[in-house]
C-alpha positions, 0 to 999 in steps of 0.5 A, spaced: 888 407 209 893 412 213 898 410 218 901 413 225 909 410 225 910 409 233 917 407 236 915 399 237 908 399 233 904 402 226 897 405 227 893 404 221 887 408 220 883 404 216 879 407 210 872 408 210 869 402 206 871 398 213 867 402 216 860 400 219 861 392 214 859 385 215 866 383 217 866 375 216 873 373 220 872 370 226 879 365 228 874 361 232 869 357 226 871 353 222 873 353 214 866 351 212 863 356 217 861 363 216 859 368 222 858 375 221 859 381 225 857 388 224 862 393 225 860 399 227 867 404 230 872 401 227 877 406 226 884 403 227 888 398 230 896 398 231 900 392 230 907 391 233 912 390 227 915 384 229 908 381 228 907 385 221 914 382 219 912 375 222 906 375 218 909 377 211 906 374 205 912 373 200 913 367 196 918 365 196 922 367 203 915 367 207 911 363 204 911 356 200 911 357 193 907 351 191 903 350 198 903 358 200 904 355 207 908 359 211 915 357 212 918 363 218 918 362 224 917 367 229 922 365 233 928 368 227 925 374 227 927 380 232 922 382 237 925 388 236 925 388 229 925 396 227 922 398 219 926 402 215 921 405 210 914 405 210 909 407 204 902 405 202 902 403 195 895 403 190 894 397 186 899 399 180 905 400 185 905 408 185 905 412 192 898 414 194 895 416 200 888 416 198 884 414 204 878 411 200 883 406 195 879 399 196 887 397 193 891 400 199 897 396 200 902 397 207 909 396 205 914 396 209 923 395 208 926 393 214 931 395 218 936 388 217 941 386 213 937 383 207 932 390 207 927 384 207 919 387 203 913 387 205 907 388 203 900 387 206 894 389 204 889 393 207 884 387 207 888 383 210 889 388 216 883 390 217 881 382 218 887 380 222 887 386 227 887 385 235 887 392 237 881 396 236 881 404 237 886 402 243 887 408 249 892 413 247 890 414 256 886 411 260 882 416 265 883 417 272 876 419 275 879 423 282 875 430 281 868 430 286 866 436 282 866 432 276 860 427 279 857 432 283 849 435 282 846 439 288 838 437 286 836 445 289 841 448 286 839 446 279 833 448 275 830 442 271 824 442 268 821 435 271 823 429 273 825 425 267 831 431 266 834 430 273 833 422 272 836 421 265 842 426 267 844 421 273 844 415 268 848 419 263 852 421 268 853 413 271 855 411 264 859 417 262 863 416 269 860 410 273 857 414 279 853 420 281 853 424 288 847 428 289 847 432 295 839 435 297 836 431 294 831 429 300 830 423 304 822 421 300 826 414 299 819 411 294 818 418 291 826 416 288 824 409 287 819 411 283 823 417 279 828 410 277 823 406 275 822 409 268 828 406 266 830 402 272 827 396 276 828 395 283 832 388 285 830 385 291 836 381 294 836 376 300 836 382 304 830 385 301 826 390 297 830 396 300 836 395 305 837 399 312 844 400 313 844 401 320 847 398 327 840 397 329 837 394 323 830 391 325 827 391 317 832 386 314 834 379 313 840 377 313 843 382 316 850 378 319 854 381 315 860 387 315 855 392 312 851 392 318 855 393 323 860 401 324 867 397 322 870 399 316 868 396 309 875 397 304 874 396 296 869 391 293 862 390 289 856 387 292 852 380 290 859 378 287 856 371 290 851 369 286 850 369 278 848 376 274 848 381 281 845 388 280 847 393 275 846 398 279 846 400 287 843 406 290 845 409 296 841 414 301 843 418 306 837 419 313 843 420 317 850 421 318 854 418 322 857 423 327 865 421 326 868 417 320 863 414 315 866 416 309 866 414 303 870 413 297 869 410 290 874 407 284 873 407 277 875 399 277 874 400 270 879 403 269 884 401 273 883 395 270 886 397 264 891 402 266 893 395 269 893 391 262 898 397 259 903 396 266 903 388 266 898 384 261 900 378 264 897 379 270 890 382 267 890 376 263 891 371 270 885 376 272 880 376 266 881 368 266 883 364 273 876 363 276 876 364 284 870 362 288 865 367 292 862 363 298 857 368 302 855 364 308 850 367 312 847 363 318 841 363 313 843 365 306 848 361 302 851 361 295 856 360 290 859 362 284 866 361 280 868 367 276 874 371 274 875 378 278 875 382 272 870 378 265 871 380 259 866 380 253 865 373 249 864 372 243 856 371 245 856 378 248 854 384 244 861 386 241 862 380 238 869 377 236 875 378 241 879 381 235 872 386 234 872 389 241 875 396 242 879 397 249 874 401 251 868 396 252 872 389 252 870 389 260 864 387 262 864 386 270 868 386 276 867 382 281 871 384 288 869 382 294 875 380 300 871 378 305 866 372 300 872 369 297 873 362 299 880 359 299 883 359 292 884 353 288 888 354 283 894 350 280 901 350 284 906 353 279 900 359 278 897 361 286 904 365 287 903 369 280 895 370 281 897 373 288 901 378 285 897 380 279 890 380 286 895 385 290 897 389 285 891 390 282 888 391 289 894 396 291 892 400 285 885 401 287 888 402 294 891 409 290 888 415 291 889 417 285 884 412 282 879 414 288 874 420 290 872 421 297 866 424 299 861 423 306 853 424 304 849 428 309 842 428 310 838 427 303 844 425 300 844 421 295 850 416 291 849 412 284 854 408 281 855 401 277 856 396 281 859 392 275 865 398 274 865 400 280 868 399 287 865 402 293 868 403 300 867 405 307 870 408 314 869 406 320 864 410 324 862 412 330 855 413 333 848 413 329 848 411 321 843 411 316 843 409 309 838 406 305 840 401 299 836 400 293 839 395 288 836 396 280 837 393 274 837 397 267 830 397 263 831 392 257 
């Protein structure tokens, strides 16, 4: 174990033994039950000081001598509570920084008027803790260059190297510009379809997204129109919308028409470190999606931003590193129906929304960009919010939606 002493929290490394085991803690089973979660990056967690003294092990100033329950409360400790010293001990009480000792216990003399000890051990820790591997920064995807590939320009050795670079680079990023690739739209399909499956919609297999559509149904919608379409995901409105969208260029509009796109991801979390509060109010209020179209309907309540539960692949709330918490953003202004939330909320959650929303309005989370004639874009439409100007004269685009291959 080793330990990084920060101004209001202690980072904790946590010794290799820890690393990639069967971690059986879980807050939500009962005593008589057992669920276990493999661990697989765990490295660090930070813990705040007051919750380290708050949970303070001692008999007989914190825990009952006989009972051993606890006999603090955490109203009676400072939430500004500082350490005086802090050391890790080995069993037998000596200093060790050994980082693969088994019995390495945290000690830590506070800063008070009774330089009040505690000791906790690194098991305890390593199967309370809540923060995994928490983001020293959160990146800012602003640069076009970094999602750029131009298709001539580049020299693959086949189709499966220039597919697998775009997935790569949509997991890296969570989107892809591709600039000359062409306009053969079945010959990109087919390309995908090695990892991908298309996903019709109540539009169809392939949308054209044009003015004077003729090959769609359901096309009484913003999208088909020249107006302007700000930040938002597609197919919010029903339960499990596609992964992936697609977005190719036949022709540019003459004016306008272009497009921006936001990594919501992370400004999501960049909103978690600026005021929790109201990422709490998005991960957990449930807003209504109603798509209404004069043929087409369908609901869904969900929070604006879904984190993995315990069902989902990262297990256990206090299992998940900061990185992957975030499972889905649903954003959509013009399918929200009117929000039904408590009285004594519906303020709060209008200010947490708008400020979220104003944070994705900032250029500095968005990259713009026009796609011209054989331009293709790609990104995850569960991360990633994407937009559009208002244009004028002919335009054509060609939307494909896909879901990964399992």
């Amino acid at each position: 174990m080793k330990i990084d002493q920060q101004l209001d929290y202690l980072r904790v490394y946590f010794s290799d033994h820890f690393i990639n085991i069967t971690d059986s803690s879980n807050n939500n089973t009962s005593s008589t039950s057992t669920s276990t979660t493999t661990i697989d990056k765990v490295i660090y967690s930070d813990f705040h000081y007051f919750w380290l003294r708050h949970n303070c092990q001692c008999i007989p100033h914190c825990k009952h001598p006989l009972t051993k329950e606890r006999i603090i409360d955490s109203s009676e400790i400072s939430l500004s509570i500082q350490p005086k010293e802090i050391t890790i001990l080995s069993k037998n009480g000596n200093d060790d920084n050994s980082y693969n000792n088994n019995e390495n216990i945290l000690k830590i003399i506070w800063n008070t008027n009774d330089n009040h000890i505690t000791e906790l051990s690194e098991r305890f820790l390593f199967e309370n803790k809540y923060s995994i591997n928490r983001l020293n920064e959160i990146k800012v995807l602003n640069d076009l260059s970094l999602v750029e590939i131009d298709y001539q320009q580049q020299q693959y050795k086949g189709d499966n190297e220039f597919i697998l670079e775009c997935l790569q680079r949509v997991k890296r990023d969570g989107c892809v510009i591709v600039r000359n690739y062409g306009t053969e739209t079945e010959q990109l399909i087919n390309q995908f379809e090695q990892y991908l499956e298309i996903i019709p919609t109540h539009f169809g297999r392939i949308e054209d997204l044009k003015t004077n559509n003729t090959t769609n149904k359901n096309t009484d919608q913003l999208g088909y129109t020249n107006s302007a379409v700000d930040l938002h995901t597609d197919q919010p409105f029903i339960e499990n919308p596609p992964q992936l969208q697609l977005l190719q260029c036949l022709q540019p509009s003459q004016e306008g028409g272009d497009n921006y796109i936001v990594n919501a991801k992370q400004v999501a979390l960049y909103l978690k470190r600026i005021n929790p509060l109201a990422f709490h109010l998005l991960t957990s209020v449930k807003v209504k999606f109603h798509r209404k179209q004069l043929q087409f309907e369908s609901i869904q309540y969900r929070p604006i931003i879904e984190l993995y539960d315990d069902n989902d692949k990262y297990g256990n709330d206090n299992n998940k590193e900061e990185e992957n918490e975030i499972k889905q953003l649903r954003f959509s202004y013009f399918t929200y129906a009117p929000h039904q939330i408590d009285f004594y909320l519906m303020k709060e959650y209008y200010n947490a929304y708008n400020l979220f929303t104003n944070l994705c309005r900032d250029k500095q989370f968005q990259i713009y960009f026009k796609i011209n004639r054989g331009d293709f874009v790609l990104y995850d439409n569960y991360l990633m919010f994407h937009a559009r100007t208002a244009f004028s004269g002919e335009r054509w685009l060609r939307g494909i939606y896909f879901n990964y291959k399992k």
